[in-house]
Structures are given as C-alpha cells and as structure tokens.
C-alpha positions as CSV (number, residue, x, y, z in Angstrom):
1,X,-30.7,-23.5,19.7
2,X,-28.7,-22.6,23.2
3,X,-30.1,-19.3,22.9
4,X,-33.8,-20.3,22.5
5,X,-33.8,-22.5,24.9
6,X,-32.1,-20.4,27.6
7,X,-34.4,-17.0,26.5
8,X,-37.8,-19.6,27.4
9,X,-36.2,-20.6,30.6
10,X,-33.3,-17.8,32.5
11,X,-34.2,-15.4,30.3
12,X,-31.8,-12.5,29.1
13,X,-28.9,-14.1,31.4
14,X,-28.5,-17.3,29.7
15,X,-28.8,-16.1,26.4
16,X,-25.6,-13.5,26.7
17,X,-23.8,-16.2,28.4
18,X,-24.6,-18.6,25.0
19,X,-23.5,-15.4,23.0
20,X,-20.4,-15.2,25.1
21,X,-20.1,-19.3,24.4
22,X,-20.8,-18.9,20.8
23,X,-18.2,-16.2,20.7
24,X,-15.3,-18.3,22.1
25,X,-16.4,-21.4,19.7
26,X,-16.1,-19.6,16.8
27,X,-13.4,-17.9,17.5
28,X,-11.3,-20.4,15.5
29,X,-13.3,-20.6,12.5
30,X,-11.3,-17.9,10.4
31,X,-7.8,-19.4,11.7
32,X,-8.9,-22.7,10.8
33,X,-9.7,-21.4,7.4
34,X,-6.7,-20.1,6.7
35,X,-4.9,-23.1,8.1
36,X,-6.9,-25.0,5.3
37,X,-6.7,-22.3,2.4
38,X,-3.1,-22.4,2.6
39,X,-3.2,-26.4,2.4
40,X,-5.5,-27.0,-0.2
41,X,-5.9,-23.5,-2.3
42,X,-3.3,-23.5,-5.8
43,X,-1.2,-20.5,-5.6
44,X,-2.7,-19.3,-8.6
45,X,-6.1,-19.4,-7.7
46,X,-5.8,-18.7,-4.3
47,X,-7.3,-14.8,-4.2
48,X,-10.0,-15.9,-6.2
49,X,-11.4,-18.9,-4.2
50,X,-10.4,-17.2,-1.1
51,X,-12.6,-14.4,-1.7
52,X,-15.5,-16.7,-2.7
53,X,-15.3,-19.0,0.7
54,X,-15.4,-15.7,2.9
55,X,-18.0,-14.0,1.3
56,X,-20.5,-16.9,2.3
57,X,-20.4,-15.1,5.9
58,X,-22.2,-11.8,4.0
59,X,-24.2,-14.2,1.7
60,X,-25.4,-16.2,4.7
61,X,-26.3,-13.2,6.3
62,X,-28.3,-11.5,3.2
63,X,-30.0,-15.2,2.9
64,X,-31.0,-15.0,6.8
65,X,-32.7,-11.6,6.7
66,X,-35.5,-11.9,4.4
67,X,-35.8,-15.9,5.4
68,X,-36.1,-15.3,9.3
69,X,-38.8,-12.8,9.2
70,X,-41.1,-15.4,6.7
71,X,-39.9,-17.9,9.6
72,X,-41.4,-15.7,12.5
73,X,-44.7,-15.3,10.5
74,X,-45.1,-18.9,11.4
75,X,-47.1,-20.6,14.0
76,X,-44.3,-21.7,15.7
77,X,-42.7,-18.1,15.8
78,X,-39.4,-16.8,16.3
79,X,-38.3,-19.9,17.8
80,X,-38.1,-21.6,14.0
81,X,-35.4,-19.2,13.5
82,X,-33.2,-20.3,15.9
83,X,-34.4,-24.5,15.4
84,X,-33.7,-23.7,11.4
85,X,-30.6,-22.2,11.6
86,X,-29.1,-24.8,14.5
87,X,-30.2,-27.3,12.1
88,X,-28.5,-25.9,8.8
89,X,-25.2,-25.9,11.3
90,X,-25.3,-29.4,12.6
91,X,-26.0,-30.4,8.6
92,X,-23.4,-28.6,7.9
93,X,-21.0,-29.7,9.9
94,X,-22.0,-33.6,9.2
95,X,-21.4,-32.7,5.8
96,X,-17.9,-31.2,6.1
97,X,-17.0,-34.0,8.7
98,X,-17.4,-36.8,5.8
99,X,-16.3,-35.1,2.9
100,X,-13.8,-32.9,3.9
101,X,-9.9,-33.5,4.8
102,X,-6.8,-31.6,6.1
103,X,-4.9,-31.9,2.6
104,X,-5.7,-32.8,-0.6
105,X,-3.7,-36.0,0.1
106,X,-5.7,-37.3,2.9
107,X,-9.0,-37.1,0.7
108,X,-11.0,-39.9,0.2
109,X,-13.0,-39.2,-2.7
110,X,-10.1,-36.9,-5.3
111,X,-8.9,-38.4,-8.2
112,X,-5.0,-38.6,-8.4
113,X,-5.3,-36.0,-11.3
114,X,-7.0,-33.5,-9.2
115,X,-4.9,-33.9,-6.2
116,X,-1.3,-33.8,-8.5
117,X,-3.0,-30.0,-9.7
118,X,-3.7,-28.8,-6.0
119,X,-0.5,-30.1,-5.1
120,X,1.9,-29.0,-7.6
121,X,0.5,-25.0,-6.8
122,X,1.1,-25.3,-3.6
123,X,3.9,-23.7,-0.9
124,X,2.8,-25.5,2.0
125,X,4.7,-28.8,3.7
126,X,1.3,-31.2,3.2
127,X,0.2,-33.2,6.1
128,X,3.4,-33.0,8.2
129,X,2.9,-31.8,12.0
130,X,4.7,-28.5,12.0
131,X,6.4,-26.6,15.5
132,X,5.1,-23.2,15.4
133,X,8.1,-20.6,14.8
134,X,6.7,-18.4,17.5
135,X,9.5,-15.9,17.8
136,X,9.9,-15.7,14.3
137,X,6.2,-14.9,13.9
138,X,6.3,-12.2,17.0
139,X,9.5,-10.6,15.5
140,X,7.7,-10.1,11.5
141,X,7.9,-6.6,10.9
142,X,5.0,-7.8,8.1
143,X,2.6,-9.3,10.9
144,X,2.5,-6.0,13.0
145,X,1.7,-4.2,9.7
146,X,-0.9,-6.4,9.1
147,X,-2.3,-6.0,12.8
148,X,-2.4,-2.3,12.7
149,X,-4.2,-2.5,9.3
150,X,-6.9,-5.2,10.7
151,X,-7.3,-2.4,13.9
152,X,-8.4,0.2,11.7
153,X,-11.0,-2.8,9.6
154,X,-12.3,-4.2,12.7
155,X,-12.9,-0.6,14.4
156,X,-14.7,0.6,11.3
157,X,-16.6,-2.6,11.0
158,X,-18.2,-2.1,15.0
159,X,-19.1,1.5,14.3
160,X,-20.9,0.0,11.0
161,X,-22.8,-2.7,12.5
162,X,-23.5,-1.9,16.0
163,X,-23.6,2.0,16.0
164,X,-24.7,2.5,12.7
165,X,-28.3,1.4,13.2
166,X,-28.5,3.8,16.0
167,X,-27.0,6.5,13.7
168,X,-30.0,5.9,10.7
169,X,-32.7,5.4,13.0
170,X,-31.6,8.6,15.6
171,X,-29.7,10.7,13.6
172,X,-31.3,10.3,10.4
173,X,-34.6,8.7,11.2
174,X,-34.3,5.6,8.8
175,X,-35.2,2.7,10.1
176,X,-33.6,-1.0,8.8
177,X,-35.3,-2.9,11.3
178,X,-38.6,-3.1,9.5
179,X,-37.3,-3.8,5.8
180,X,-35.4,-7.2,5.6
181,X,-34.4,-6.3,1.9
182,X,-32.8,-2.7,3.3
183,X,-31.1,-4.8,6.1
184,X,-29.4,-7.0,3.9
185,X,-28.3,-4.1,1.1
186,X,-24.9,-3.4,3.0
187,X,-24.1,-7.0,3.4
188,X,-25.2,-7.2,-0.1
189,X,-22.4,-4.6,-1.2
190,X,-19.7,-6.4,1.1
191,X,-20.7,-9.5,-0.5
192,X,-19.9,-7.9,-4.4
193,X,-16.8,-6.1,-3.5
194,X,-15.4,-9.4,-2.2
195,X,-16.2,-11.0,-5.3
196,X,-14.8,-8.8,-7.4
197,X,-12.1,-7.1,-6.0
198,X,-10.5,-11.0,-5.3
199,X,-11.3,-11.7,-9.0
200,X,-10.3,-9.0,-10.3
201,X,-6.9,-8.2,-8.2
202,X,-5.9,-12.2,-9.2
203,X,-5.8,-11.4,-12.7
204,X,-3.8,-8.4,-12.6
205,X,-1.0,-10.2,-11.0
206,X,-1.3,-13.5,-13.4
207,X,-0.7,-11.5,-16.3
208,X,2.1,-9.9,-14.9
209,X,0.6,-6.5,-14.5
210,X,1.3,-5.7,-10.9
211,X,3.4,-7.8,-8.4
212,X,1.1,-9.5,-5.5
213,X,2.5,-7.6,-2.9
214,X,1.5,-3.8,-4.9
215,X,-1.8,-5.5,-5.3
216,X,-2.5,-6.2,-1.8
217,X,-1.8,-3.1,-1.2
218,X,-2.9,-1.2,-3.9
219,X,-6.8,-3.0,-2.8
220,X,-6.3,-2.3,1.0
221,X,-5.9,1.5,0.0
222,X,-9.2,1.8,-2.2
223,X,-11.4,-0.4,1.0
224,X,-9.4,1.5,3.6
225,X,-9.3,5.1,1.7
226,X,-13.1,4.6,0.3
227,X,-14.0,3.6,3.5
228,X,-12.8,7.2,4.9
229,X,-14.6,9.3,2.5
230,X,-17.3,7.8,2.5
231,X,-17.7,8.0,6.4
232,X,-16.8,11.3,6.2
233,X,-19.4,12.2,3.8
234,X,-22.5,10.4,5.5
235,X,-21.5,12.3,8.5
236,X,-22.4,15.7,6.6
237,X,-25.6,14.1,5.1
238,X,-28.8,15.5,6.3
239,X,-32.0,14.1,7.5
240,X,-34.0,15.1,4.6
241,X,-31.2,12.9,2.2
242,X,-32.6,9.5,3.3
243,X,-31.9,7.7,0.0
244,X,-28.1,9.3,-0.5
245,X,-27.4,8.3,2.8
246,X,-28.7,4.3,2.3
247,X,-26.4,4.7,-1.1
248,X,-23.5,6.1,0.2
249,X,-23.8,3.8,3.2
250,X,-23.8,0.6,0.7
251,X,-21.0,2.3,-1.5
252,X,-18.9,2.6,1.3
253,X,-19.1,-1.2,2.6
254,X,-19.2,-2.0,-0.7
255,X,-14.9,-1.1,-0.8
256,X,-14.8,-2.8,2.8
257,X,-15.0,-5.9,0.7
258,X,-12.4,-5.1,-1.2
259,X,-10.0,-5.7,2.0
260,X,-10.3,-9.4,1.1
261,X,-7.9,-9.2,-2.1
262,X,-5.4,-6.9,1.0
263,X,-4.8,-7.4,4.5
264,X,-6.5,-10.5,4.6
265,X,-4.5,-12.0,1.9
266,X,-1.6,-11.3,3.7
267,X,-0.9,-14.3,6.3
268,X,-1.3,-16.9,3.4
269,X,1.6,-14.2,1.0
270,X,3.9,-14.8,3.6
271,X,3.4,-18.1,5.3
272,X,1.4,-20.5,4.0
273,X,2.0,-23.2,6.4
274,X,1.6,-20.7,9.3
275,X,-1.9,-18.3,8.1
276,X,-4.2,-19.4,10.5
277,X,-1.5,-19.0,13.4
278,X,-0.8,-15.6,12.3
279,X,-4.5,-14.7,11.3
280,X,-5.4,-15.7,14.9
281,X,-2.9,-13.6,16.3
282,X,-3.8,-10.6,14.1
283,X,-7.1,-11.0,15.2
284,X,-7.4,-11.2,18.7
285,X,-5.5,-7.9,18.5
286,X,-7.6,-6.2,16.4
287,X,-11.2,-7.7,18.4
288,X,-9.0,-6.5,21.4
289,X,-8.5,-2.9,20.0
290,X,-12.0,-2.8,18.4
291,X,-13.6,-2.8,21.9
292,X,-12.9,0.6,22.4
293,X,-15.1,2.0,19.5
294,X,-18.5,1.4,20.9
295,X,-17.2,3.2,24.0
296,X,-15.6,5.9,22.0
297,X,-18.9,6.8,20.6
298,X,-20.6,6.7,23.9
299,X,-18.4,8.9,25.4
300,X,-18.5,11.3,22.5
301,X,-22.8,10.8,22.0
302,X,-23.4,11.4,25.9
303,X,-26.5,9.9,25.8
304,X,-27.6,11.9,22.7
305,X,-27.8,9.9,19.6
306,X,-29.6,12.7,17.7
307,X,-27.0,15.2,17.6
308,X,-25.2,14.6,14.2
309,X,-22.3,16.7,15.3
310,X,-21.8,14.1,17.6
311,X,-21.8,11.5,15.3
312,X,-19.5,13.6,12.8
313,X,-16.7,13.3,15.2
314,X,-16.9,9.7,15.6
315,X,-16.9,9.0,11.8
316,X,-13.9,11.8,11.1
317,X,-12.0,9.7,14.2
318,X,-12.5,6.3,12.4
319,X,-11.9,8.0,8.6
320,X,-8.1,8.6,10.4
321,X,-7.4,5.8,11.7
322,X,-8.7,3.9,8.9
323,X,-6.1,6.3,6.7
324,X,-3.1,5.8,9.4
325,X,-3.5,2.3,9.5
326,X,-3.2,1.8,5.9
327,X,-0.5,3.9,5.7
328,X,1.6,1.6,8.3
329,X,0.4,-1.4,5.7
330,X,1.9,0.2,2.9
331,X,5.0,0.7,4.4
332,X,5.9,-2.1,6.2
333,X,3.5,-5.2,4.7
334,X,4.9,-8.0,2.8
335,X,4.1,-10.6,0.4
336,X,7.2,-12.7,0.5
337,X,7.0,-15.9,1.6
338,X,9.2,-15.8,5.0
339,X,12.7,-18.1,5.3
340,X,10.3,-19.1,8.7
341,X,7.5,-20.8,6.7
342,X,10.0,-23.5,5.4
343,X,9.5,-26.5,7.6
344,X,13.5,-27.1,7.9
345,X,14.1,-23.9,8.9
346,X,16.0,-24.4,12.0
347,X,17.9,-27.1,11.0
348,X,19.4,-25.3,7.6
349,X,20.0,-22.2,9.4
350,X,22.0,-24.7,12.2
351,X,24.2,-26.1,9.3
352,X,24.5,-23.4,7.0
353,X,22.4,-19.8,7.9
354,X,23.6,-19.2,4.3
355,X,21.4,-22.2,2.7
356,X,18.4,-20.1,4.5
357,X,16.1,-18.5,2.0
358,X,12.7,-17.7,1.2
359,X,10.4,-19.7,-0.1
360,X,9.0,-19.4,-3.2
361,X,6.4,-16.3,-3.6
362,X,3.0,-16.5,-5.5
363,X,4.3,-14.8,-8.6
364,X,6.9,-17.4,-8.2
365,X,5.1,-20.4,-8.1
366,X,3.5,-19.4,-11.2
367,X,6.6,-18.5,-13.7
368,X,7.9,-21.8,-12.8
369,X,4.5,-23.7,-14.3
370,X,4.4,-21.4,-17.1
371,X,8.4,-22.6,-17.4
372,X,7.2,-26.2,-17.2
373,X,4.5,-25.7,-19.8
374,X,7.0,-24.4,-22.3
C-alpha cells in the first residue's frame, strides 16, 4: 500500500525505498518459520507439512498473476492490486495474531489430546527462553555445508527470476509478460516439486528405507543436478524451439522444488530449538553471495542480451556451481541432532563432558513411538 501511495506522490524514489523497507521486514519471516516449525511440527510429519507451509509463497504467487491483471481491468486500476493485496496481509496477520501461539502449550483453543500428539514428536525444549550457542553454531562443520549449498540455490534462483525474463523475451523472443497463465507455469512447477518431493522423501524414511540424512541429500542432488542440466540445455535451445524452451524451463524449476525435502530441511535435522537462528544465518550469506549473479551476467551480456552465446556462459557458470555446491553438502551436511541443541548443554558438559550427547534424531524419535506402540 506503501508502494502505491509513494508511486502517486515521489514517484520511482519512494517506491524502491518501500521495496528496500519491505525487504528488511520480511527478512525474518523464513527464520521465524523455522523457529515455529521446529516448536510445533511432530518429527514425523515434519517434511511433509514443512513442505506444504513453504509452498504457499509459489501458490500465492501463481494465485496473484492471473488475479492482478482482472484487478487492473478495473476502474480503479492498478492501484486495486496493491489496496487488495495490503488488505489480504493485514487479514492475515489479524488472523494469525488471535489464533496462533509460540508452542502448542501456549494455545488457547487445542484440545489436551492434540497438544500431548504435537508434543510427544517433538525435539525441541517448549516455551523456555533459550541462550543462543553462538560459537557452537559458527563452529558446525554441517551449517557451512548447508550455506555453500543455499549459495548455489539462491544464485540460480536470481538468474531464474530476474534474468530469465530478459533471456525469453531477448534471447528467445518469448514474452511472459503478456500471459498471466505462462507467468505463473514456473511457479506452478516449484509449487508441485515441493509437494511431492517433501511427501514423498518423508515416507521413504518412515518406512525405514533410507536414513533422513541420505534423503536430504539424495533430494538436494536431483534439485541441484536437475537444475544443471536443465540450464545447460536451455542455453543450446534455439529461437525457433519456443515451446521446448517454456517446458524445459518449468522442468527445471520444477526439481528446484525439490530442495525443500534437502538443504532446507537441514537447520530443523540438526537443531530444532535453534532452525530459525541457523536458517537466518545461512541466509543472509547466501542473499549476500547471490548479489553477484545479476552482475555476473552483465558483465558477461555487455549490453547485449540477444547474443545466446552470452547467455550460454552464464547458465554453464551457474550449472557448476550449482554441481560444486552440492557436492560440499554431500560431504560435509548432517542430520544429527547436535549435543548444542540440548538446552543444558553447558551445564552437562561443566559436570560431566562425558554425559554430553546428541539429541535424539528424526529416525529416532520415531522407533521409540513405534517401541511405545508395541
């Protein structure tokens, strides 16, 4: 609403700065997530439901498309995107404000039933205020694995959503803009793989097929190696291939979605009580690295988007470091629950370092229910 507002009276200037603003304010949403995934998501569950709260940010997006341009149609105009949206947000927000709570203790409106099921699938210390292990947390071989992995996700998500449109209309001459249903396909695609790939990855380690930590990484390497081909095959597609090169476009970010059953598993695998921290963290240093990619392909373009050549390099440069990246997960990534993520840390490994040990994994957590039910 900042932003229509301040188009109708600075202009350009004041609605970057409310871009820059709505930047910083929702910076914290996906640490705050996690922060409340860990606290309120059953082990068990937890890939499943995970993957269906995050892929309301694609499904938003494909719901947006096609509604904001019957919205401009309007008498009122554009502006009725911006008032409609703002007002979704602040219902939104009321709404989570009443009903929701930090822990499935503090709720006001769960039956004791419910809350003894959360609870009992659970790694996490409740509602207790927590100090943040901080040097634990820096010194995690499996955090750094995890922020070279997000590099390589956040990199390849700039090139697909800022330079990507340039690529189809200049390179290719395909233009989105004018198709609301052709806009929303790729987020369409992210959408689905999210879905499934969390579904499906869940089961396998229920039943016992694969541990969680082989099928984090076994789903990192199909977004992150897809991912690589598939950029590596639009950039030999030719301008007279316009419908492979939509298809291979929506295949490709189709297996990005399937990064939500890896990386971004990870911070809850190994500390529960401490995701959002570590997702924040992993973050900011993937945003910070992912600045270089529109300036990569500038430099590489010089002011010539229509040379596919051009555009070749840039997608064979992301492919690699989308492929090294996952390689470094691989190796060093973990699903263990740290010895950190126990909220009497400190003081067991004062009186006995010996007492110290991890918590209890996923895989865990469920053999001792299925021990309880027999």
């Amino acid at each position: 609403m900042c932003a229509c507002v301040g188009a109708g009276q600075g202009g350009w200037p004041v609605v970057c700065a409310c871009r820059v603003l709505m930047g910083l304010t929702q910076a914290c949403l996906f640490p705050a997530s996690h922060t409340l995934l860990g606290r309120w998501l059953p082990a068990q569950e937890r890939t499943t439901l995970t993957g269906i709260i995050y892929g309301g940010t694609q499904l938003g997006t494909i719901i947006a498309m096609p509604l904001s341009g019957l919205l401009a149609e309007t008498a009122i105009g554009w502006k009725l995107i911006f008032y409609s949206i703002s007002g979704l947000m602040f219902t939104s927000a009321a709404v989570w404000y009443f009903f929701s709570a930090s822990t499935p203790g503090e709720h006001r409106f769960m039956t004791e039933l419910e809350r003894q099921y959360i609870e009992r699938g659970l790694n996490t210390c409740g509602g207790k205020v927590l100090r943040t292990p901080w040097r634990h947390i820096l010194r995690s071989r499996g955090l750094w694995a995890i922020a070279i992995t997000h590099i390589g996700f956040s990199c390849s998500y700039v090139l697909f959503f800022v330079d990507m449109p340039t690529y189809l209309e200049k390179g290719l001459h395909i233009s989105l803009k004018n198709s609301a249903s052709l806009s929303a396909l790729p987020y369409a695609g992210m959408w689905l793989g999210n879905i499934v790939s969390a579904s499906v990855s869940e089961k396998i380690f229920n039943r016992g097929l694969l541990s969680v930590g082989t099928c984090r990484k076994l789903f990192n390497s199909v977004a992150c190696f897809g991912m690589a081909v598939g950029l590596a095959g639009l950039s030999f597609i030719g301008k007279e291939h316009e419908n492979m090169a939509i298809a291979v476009l929506v295949a490709t970010l189709t297996v990005y979605g399937f990064s939500s059953a890896g990386f971004m598993m990870s911070h809850l695998d190994m500390s529960p009580n401490f995701a959002g921290v570590m997702l924040s963290l992993t973050n900011f240093i993937a945003n910070f690295g992912s600045v270089g990619t529109p300036l990569l392909t500038s430099f590489i373009l010089n002011n010539d988007p229509t040379d596919l050549s051009r555009w070749r390099i840039c997608f064979l440069i992301i492919s690699s470091l989308l492929i090294v990246t996952n390689i470094m997960y691989m190796i060093f990534a973990s699903a263990k629950c740290q010895p950190w993520d126990d909220p009497d840390f400190e003081d067991k490994k004062s009186a006995d370092p010996e007492e110290v040990t991890p918590a209890l994994t996923s895989s865990a957590i469920l053999k001792a229910e299925e021990a309880k039910n027999h």
